[in-house]
PDB file as gemmi writes it, atoms N, CA and C in Angstrom:
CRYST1    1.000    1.000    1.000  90.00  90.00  90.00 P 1                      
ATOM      1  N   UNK A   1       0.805  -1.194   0.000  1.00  0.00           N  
ATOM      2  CA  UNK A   1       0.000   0.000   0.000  1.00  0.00           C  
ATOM      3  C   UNK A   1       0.856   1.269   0.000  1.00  0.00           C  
ATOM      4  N   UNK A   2       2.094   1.102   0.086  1.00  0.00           N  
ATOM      5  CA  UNK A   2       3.018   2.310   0.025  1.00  0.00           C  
ATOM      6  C   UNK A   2       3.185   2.560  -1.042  1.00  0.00           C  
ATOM      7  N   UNK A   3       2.900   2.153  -2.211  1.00  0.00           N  
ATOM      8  CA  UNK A   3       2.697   2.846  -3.659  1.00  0.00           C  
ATOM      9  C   UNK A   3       1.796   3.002  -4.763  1.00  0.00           C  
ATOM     10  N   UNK A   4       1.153   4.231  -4.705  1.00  0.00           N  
ATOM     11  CA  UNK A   4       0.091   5.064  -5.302  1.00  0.00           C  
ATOM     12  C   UNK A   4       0.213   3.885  -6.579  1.00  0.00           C  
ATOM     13  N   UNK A   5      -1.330   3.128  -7.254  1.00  0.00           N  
ATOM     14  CA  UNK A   5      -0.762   2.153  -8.353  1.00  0.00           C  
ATOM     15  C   UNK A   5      -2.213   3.203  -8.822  1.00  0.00           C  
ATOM     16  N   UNK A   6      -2.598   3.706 -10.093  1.00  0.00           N  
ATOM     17  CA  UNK A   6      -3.564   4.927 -10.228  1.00  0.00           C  
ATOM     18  C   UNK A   6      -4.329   3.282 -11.427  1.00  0.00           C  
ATOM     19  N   UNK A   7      -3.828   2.483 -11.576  1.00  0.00           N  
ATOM     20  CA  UNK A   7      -5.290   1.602 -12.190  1.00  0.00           C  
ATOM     21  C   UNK A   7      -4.639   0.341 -11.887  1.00  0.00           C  
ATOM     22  N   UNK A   8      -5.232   0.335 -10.445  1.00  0.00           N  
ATOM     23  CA  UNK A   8      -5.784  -0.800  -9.749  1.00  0.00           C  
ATOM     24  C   UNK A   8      -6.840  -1.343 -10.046  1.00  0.00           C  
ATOM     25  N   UNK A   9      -7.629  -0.180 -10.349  1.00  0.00           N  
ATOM     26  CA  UNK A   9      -8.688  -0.600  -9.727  1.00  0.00           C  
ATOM     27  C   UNK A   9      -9.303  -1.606 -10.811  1.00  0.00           C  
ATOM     28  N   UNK A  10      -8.245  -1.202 -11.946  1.00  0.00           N  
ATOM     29  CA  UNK A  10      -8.776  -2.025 -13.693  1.00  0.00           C  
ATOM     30  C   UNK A  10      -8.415  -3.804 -13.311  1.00  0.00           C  
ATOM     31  N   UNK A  11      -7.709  -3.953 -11.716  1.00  0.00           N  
ATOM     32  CA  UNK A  11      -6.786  -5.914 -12.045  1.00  0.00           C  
ATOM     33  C   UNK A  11      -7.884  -6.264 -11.373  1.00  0.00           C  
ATOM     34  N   UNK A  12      -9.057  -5.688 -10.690  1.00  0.00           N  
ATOM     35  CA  UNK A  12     -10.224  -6.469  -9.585  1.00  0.00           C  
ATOM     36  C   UNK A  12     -11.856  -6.291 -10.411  1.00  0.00           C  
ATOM     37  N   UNK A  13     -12.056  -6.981 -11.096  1.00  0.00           N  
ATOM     38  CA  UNK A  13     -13.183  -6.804 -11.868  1.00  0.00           C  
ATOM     39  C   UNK A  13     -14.344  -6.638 -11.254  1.00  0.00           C  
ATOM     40  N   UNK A  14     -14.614  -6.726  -9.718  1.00  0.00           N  
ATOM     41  CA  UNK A  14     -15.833  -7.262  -9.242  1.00  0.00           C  
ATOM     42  C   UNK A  14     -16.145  -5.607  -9.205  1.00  0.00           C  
ATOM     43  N   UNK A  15     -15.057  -3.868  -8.950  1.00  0.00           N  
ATOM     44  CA  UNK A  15     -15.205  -2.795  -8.981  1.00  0.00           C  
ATOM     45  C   UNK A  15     -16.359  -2.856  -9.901  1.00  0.00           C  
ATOM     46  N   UNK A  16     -16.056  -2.652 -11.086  1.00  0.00           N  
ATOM     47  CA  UNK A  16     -16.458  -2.567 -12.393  1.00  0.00           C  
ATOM     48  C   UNK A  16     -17.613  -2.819 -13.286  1.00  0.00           C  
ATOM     49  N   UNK A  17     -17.635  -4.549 -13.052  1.00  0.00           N  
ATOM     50  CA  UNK A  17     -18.468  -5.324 -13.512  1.00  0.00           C  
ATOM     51  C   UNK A  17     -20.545  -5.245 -13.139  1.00  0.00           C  
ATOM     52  N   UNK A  18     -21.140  -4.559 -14.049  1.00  0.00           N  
ATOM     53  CA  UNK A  18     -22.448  -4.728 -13.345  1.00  0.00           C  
ATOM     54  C   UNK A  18     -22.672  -5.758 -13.739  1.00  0.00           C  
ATOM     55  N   UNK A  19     -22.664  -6.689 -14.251  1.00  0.00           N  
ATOM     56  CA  UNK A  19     -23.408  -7.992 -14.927  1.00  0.00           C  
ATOM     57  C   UNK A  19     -23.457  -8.513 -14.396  1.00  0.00           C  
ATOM     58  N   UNK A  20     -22.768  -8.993 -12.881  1.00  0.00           N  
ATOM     59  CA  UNK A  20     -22.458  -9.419 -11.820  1.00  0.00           C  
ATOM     60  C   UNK A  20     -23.111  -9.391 -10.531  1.00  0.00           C  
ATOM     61  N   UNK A  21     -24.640  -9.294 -10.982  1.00  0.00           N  
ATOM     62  CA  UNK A  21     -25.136  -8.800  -9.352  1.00  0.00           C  
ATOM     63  C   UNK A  21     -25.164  -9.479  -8.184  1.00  0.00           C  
ATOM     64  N   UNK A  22     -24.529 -11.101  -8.145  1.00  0.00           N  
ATOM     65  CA  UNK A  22     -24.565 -11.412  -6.708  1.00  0.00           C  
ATOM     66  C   UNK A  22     -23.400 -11.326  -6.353  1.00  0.00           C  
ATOM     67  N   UNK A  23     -22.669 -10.896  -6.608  1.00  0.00           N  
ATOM     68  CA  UNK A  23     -21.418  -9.875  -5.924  1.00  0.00           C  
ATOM     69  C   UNK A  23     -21.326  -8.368  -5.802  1.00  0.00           C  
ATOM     70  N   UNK A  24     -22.065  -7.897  -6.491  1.00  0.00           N  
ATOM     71  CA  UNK A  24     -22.348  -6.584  -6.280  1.00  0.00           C  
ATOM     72  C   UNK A  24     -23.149  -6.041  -5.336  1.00  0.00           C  
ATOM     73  N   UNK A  25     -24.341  -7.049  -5.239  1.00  0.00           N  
ATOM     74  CA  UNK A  25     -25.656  -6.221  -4.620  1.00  0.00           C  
ATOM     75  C   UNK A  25     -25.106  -6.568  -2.831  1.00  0.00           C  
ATOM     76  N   UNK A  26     -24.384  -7.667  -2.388  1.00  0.00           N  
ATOM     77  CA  UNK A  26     -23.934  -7.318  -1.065  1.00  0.00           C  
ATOM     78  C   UNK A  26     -23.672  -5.938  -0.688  1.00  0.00           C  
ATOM     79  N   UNK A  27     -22.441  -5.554  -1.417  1.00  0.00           N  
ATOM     80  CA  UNK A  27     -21.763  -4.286  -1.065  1.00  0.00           C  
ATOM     81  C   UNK A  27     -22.741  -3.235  -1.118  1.00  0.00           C  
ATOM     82  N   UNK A  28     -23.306  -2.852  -2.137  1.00  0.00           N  
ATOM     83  CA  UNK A  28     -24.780  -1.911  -2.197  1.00  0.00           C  
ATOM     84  C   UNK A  28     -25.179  -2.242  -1.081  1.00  0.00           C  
ATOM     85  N   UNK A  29     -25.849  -2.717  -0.687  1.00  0.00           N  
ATOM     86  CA  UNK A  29     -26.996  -3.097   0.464  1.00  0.00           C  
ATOM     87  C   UNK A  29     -26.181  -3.274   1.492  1.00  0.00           C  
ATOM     88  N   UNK A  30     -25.159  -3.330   1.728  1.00  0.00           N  
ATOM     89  CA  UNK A  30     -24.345  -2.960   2.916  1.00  0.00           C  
ATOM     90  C   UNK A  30     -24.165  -1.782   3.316  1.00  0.00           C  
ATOM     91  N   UNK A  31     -24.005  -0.727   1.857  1.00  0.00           N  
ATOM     92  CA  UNK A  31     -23.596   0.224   2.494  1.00  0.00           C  
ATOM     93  C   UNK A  31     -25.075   1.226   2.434  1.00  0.00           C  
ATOM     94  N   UNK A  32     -25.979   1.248   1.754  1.00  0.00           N  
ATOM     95  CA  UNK A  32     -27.436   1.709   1.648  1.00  0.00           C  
ATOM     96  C   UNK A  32     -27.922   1.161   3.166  1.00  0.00           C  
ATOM     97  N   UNK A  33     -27.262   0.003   3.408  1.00  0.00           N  
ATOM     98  CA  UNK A  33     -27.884  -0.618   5.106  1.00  0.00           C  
ATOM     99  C   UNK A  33     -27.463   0.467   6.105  1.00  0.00           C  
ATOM    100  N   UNK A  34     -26.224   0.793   6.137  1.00  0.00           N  
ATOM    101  CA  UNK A  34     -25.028   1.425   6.778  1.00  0.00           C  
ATOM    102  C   UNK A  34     -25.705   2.895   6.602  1.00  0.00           C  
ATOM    103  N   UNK A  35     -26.234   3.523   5.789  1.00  0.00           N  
ATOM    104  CA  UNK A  35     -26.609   4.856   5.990  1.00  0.00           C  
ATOM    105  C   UNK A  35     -27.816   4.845   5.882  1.00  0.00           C  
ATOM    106  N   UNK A  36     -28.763   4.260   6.221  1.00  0.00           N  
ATOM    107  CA  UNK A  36     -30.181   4.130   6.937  1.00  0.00           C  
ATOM    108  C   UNK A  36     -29.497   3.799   8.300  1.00  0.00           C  
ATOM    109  N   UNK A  37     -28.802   3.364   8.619  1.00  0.00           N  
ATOM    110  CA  UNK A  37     -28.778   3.145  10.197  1.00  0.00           C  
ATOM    111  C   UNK A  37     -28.219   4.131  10.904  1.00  0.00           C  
ATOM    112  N   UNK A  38     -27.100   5.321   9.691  1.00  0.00           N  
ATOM    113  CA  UNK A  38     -26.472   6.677  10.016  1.00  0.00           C  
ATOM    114  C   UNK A  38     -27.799   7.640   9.791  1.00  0.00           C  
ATOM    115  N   UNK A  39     -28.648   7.439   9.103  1.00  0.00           N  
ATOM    116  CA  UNK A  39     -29.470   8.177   9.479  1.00  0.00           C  
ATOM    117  C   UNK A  39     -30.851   8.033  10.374  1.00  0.00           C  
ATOM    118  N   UNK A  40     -30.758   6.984  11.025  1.00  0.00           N  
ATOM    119  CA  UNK A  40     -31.684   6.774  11.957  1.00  0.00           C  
ATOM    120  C   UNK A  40     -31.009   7.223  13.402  1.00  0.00           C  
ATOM    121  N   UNK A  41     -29.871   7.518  13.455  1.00  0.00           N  
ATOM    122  CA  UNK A  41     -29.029   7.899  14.648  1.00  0.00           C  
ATOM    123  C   UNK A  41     -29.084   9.313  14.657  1.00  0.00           C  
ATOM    124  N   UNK A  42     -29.054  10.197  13.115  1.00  0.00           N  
ATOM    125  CA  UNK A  42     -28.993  11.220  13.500  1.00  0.00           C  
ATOM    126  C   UNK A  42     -30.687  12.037  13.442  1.00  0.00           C  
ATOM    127  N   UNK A  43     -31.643  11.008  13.499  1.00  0.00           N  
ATOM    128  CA  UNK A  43     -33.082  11.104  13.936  1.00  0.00           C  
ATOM    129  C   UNK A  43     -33.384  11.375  15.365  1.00  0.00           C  
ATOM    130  N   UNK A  44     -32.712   9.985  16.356  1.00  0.00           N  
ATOM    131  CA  UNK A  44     -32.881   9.778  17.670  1.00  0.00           C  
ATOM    132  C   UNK A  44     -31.397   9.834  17.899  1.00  0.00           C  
ATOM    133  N   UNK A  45     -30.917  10.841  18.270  1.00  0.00           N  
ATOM    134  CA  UNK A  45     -29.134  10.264  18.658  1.00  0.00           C  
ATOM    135  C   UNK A  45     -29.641   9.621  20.029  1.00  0.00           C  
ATOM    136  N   UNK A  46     -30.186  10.260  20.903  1.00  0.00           N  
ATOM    137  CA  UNK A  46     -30.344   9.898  22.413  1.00  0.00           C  
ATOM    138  C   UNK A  46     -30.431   8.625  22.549  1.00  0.00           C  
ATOM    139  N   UNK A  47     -29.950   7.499  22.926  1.00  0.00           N  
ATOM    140  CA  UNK A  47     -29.808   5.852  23.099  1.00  0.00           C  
ATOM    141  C   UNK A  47     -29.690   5.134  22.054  1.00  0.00           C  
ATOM    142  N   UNK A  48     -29.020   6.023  21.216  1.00  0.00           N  
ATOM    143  CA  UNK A  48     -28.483   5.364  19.799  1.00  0.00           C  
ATOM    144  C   UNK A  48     -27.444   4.519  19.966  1.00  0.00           C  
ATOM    145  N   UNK A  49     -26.385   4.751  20.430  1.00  0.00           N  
ATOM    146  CA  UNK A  49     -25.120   4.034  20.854  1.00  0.00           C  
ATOM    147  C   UNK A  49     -25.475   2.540  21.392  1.00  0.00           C  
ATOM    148  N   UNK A  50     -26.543   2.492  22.367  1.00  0.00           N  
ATOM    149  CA  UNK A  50     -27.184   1.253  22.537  1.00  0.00           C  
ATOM    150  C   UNK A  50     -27.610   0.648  22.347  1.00  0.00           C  
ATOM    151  N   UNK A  51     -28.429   1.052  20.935  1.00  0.00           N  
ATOM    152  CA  UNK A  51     -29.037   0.665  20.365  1.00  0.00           C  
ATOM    153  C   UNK A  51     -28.391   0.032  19.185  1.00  0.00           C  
ATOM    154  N   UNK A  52     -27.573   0.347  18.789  1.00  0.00           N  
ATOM    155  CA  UNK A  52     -26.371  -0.135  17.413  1.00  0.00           C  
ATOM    156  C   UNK A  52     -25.774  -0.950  18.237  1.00  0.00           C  
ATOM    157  N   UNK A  53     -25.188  -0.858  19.376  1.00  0.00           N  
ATOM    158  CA  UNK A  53     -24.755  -1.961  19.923  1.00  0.00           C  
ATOM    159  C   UNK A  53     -24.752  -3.405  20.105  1.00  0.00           C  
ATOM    160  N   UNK A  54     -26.232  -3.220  20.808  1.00  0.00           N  
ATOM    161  CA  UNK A  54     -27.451  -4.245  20.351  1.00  0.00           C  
ATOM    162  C   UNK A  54     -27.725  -5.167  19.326  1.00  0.00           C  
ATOM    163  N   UNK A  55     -27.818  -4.067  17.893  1.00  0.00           N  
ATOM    164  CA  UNK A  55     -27.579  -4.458  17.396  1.00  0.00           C  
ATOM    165  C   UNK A  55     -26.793  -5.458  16.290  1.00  0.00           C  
ATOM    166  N   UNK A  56     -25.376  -4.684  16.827  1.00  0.00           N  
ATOM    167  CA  UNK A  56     -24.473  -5.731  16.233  1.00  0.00           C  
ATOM    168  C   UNK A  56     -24.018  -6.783  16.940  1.00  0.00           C  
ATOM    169  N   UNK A  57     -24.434  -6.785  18.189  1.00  0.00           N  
ATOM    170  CA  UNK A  57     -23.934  -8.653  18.930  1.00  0.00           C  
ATOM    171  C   UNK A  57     -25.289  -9.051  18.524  1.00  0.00           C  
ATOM    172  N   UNK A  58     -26.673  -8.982  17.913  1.00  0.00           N  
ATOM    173  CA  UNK A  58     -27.560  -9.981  17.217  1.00  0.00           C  
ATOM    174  C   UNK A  58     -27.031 -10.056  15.688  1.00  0.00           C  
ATOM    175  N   UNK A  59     -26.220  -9.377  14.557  1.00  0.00           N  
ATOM    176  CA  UNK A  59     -26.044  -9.619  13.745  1.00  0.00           C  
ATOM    177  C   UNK A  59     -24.597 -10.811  13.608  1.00  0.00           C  
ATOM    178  N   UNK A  60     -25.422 -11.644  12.192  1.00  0.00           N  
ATOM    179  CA  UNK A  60     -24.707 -13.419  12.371  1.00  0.00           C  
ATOM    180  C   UNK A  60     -25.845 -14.367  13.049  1.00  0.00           C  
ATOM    181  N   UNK A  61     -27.165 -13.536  13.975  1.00  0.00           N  
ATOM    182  CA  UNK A  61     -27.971 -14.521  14.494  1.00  0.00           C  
ATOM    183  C   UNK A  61     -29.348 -14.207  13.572  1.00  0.00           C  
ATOM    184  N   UNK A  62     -29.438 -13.593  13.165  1.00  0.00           N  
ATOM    185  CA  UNK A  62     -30.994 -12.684  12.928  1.00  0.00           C  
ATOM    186  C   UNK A  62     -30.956 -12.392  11.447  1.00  0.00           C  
ATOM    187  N   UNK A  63     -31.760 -12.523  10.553  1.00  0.00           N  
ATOM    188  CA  UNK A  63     -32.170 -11.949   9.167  1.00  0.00           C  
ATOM    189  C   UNK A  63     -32.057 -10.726   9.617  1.00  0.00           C  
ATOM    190  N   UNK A  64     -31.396  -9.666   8.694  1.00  0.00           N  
ATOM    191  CA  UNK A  64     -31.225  -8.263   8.568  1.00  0.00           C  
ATOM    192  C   UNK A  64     -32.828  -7.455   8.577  1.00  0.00           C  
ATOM    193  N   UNK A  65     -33.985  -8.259   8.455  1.00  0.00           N  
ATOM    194  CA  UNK A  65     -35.026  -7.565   8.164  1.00  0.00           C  
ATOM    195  C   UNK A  65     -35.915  -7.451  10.009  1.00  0.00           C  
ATOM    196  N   UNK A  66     -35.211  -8.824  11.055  1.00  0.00           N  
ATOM    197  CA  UNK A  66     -35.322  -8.508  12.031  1.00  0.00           C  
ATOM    198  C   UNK A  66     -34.458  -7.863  12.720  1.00  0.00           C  
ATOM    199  N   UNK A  67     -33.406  -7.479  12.314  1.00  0.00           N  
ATOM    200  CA  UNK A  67     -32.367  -6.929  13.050  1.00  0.00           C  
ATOM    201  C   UNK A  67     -32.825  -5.007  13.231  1.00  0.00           C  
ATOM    202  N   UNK A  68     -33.529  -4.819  12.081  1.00  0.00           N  
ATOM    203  CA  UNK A  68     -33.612  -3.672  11.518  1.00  0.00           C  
ATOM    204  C   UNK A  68     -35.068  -3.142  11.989  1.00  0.00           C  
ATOM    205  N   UNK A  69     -35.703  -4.353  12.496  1.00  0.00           N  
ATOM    206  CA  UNK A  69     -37.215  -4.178  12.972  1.00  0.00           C  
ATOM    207  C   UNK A  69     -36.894  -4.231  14.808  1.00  0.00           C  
ATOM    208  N   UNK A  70     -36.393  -4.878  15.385  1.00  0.00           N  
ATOM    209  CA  UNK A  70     -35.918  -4.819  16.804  1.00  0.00           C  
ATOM    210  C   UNK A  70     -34.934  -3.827  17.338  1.00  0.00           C  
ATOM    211  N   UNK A  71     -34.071  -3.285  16.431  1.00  0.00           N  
ATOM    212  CA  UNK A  71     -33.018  -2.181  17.361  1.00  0.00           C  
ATOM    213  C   UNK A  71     -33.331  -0.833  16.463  1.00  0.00           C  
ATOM    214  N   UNK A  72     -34.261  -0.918  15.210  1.00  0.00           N  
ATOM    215  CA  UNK A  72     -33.796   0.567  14.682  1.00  0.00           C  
ATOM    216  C   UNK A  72     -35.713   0.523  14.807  1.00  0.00           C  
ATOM    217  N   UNK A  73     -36.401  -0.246  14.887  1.00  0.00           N  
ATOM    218  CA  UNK A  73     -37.907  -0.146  14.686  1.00  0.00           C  
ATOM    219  C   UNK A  73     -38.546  -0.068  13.103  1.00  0.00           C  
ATOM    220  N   UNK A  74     -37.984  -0.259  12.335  1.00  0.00           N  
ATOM    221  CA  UNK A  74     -38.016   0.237  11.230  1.00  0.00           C  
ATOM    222  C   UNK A  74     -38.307  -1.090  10.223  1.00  0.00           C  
ATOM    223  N   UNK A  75     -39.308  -0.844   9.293  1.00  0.00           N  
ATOM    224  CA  UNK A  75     -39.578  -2.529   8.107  1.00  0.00           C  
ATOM    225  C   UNK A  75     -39.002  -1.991   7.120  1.00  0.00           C  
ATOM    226  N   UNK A  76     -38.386  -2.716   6.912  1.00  0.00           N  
ATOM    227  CA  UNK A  76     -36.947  -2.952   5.469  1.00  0.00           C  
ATOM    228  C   UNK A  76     -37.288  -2.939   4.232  1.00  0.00           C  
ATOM    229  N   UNK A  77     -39.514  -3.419   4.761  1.00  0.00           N  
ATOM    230  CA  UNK A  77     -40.079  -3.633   3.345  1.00  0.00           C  
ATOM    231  C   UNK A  77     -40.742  -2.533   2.961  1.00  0.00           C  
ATOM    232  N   UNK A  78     -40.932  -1.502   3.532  1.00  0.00           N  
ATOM    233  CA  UNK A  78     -40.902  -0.087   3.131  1.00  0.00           C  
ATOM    234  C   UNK A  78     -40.071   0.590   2.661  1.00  0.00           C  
ATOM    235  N   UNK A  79     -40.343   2.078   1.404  1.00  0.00           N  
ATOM    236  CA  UNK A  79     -39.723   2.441   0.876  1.00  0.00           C  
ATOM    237  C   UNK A  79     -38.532   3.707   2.086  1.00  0.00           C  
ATOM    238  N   UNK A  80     -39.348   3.946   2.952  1.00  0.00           N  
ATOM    239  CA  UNK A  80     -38.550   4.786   3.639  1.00  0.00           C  
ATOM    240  C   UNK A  80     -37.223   4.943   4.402  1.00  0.00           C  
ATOM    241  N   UNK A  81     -37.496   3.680   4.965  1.00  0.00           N  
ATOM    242  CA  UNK A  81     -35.485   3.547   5.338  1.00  0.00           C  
ATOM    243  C   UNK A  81     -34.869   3.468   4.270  1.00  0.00           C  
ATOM    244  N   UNK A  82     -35.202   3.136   3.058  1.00  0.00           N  
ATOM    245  CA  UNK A  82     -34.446   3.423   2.096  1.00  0.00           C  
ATOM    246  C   UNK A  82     -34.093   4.484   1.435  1.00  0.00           C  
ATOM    247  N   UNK A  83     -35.101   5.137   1.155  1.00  0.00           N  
ATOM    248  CA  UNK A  83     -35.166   6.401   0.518  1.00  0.00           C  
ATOM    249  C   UNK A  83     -34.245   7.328   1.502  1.00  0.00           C  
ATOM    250  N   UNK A  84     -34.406   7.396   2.771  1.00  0.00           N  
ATOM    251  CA  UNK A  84     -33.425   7.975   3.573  1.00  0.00           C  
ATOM    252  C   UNK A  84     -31.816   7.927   3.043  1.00  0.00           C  
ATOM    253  N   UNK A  85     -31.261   6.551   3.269  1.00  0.00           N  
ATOM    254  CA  UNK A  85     -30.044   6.166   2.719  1.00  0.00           C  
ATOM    255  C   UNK A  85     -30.037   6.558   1.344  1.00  0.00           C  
ATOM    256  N   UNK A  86     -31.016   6.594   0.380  1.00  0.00           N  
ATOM    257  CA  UNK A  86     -30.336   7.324  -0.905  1.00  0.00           C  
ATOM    258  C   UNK A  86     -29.939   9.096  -1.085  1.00  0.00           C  
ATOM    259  N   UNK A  87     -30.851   9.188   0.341  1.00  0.00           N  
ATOM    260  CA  UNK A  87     -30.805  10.548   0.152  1.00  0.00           C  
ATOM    261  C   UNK A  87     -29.203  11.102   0.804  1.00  0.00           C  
ATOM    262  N   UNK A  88     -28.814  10.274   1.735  1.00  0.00           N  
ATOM    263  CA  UNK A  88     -27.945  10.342   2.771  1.00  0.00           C  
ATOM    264  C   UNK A  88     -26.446  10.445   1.310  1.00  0.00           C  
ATOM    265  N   UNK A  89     -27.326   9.315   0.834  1.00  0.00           N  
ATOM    266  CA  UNK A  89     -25.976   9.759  -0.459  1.00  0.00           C  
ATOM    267  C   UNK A  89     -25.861  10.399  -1.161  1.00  0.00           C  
ATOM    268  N   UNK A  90     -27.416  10.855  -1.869  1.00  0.00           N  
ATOM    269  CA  UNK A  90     -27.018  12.123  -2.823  1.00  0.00           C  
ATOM    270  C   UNK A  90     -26.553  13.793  -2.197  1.00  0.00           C  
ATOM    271  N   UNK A  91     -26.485  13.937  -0.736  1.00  0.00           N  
ATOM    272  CA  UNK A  91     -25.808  14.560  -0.577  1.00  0.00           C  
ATOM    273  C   UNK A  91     -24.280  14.667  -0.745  1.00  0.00           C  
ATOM    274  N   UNK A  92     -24.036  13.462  -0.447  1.00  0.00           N  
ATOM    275  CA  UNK A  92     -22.573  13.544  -0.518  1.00  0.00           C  
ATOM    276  C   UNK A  92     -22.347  13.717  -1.731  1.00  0.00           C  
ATOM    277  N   UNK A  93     -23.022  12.936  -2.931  1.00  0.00           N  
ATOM    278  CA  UNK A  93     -22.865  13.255  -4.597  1.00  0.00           C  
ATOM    279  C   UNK A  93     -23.010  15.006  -4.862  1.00  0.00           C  
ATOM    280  N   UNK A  94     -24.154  15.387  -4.530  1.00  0.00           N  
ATOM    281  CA  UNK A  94     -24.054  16.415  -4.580  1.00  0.00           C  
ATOM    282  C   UNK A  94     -22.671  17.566  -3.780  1.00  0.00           C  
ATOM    283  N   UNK A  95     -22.342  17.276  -2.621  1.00  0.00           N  
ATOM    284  CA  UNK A  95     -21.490  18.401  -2.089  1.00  0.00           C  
ATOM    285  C   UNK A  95     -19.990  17.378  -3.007  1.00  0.00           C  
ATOM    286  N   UNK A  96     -19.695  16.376  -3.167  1.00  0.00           N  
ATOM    287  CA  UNK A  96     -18.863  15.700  -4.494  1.00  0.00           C  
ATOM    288  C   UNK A  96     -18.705  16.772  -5.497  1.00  0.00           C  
ATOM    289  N   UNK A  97     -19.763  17.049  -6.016  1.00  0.00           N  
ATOM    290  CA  UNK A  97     -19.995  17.733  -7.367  1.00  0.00           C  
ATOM    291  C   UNK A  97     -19.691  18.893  -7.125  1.00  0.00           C  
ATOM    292  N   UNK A  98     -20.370  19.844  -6.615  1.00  0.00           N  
ATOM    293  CA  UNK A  98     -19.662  21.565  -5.914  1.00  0.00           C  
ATOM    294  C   UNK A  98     -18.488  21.491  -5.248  1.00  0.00           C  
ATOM    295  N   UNK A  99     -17.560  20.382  -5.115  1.00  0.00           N  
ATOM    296  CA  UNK A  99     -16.399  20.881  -4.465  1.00  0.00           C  
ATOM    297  C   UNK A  99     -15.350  20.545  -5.749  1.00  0.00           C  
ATOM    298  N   UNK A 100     -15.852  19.385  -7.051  1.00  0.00           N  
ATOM    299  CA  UNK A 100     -15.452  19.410  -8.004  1.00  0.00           C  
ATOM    300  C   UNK A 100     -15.379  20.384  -9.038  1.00  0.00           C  
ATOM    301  N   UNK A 101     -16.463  20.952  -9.006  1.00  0.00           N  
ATOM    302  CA  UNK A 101     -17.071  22.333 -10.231  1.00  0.00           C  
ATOM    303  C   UNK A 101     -15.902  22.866 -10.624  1.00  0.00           C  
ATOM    304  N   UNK A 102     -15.197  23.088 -11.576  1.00  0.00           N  
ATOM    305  CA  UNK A 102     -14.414  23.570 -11.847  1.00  0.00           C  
ATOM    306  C   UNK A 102     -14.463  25.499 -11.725  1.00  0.00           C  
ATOM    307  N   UNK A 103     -15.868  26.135 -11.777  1.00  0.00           N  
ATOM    308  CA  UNK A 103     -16.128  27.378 -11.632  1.00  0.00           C  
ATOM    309  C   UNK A 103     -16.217  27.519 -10.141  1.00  0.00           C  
ATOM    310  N   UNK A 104     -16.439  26.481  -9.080  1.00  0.00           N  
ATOM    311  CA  UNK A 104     -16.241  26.776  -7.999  1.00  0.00           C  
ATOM    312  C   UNK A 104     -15.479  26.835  -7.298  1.00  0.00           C  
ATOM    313  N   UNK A 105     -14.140  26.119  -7.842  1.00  0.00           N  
ATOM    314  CA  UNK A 105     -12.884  25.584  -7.272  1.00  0.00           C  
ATOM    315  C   UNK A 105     -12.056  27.268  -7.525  1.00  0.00           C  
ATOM    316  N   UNK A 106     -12.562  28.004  -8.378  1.00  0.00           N  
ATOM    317  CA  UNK A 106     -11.764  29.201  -8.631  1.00  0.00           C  
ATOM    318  C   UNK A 106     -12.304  30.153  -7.689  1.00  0.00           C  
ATOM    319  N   UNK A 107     -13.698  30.054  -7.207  1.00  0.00           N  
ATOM    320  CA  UNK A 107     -14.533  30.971  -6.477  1.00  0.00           C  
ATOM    321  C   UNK A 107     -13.310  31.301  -5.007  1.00  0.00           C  
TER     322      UNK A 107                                                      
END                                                                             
């Protein structure tokens, strides 16, 4: 890791590849999981910490759809914990994009 290799990322196909969705859709839904649960903390911070806690010594025992219904209260089969996490990201896409802008970078 001590040397910058700038196309790596071209020798690991699984980056890349959509055709591939049962290797892909883990990582998605890990991390779409991961910011529904960052944004359910910054809903209730107050006994959040305990609540993620909780949560992760039941995960490995529990389907993700009870894990997500017992420590965050929330059904997985609704559009809304989701829609949260996409939103959680298009911010970052978005403040991505204005810190890229090339007319803003001169501002």
């Amino acid at each position: 890791m001590s040397d910058y290799n700038p196309t790596f990322w071209a020798s690991k196909l699984h980056f890349y590849i959509t055709g591939v969705p049962f290797y892909n859709f883990p990582y998605t839904f890990g991390y779409l999981f991961s910011l529904g649960i960052y944004a359910n903390a910054l809903k209730e911070p107050a006994g959040f910490e305990e609540k993620y806690i909780a949560l992760l010594k039941d995960t490995g025992s529990m389907k993700v759809e009870d894990l997500a219904e017992k420590h965050l209260g929330v059904d997985l089969k609704t559009r809304d914990f989701w829609e949260e996490a996409v939103n959680a990201c298009m911010e970052d896409v978005e403040e991505f994009m204005r810190l890229t802008d090339p007319l803003v970078r001169k501002a």
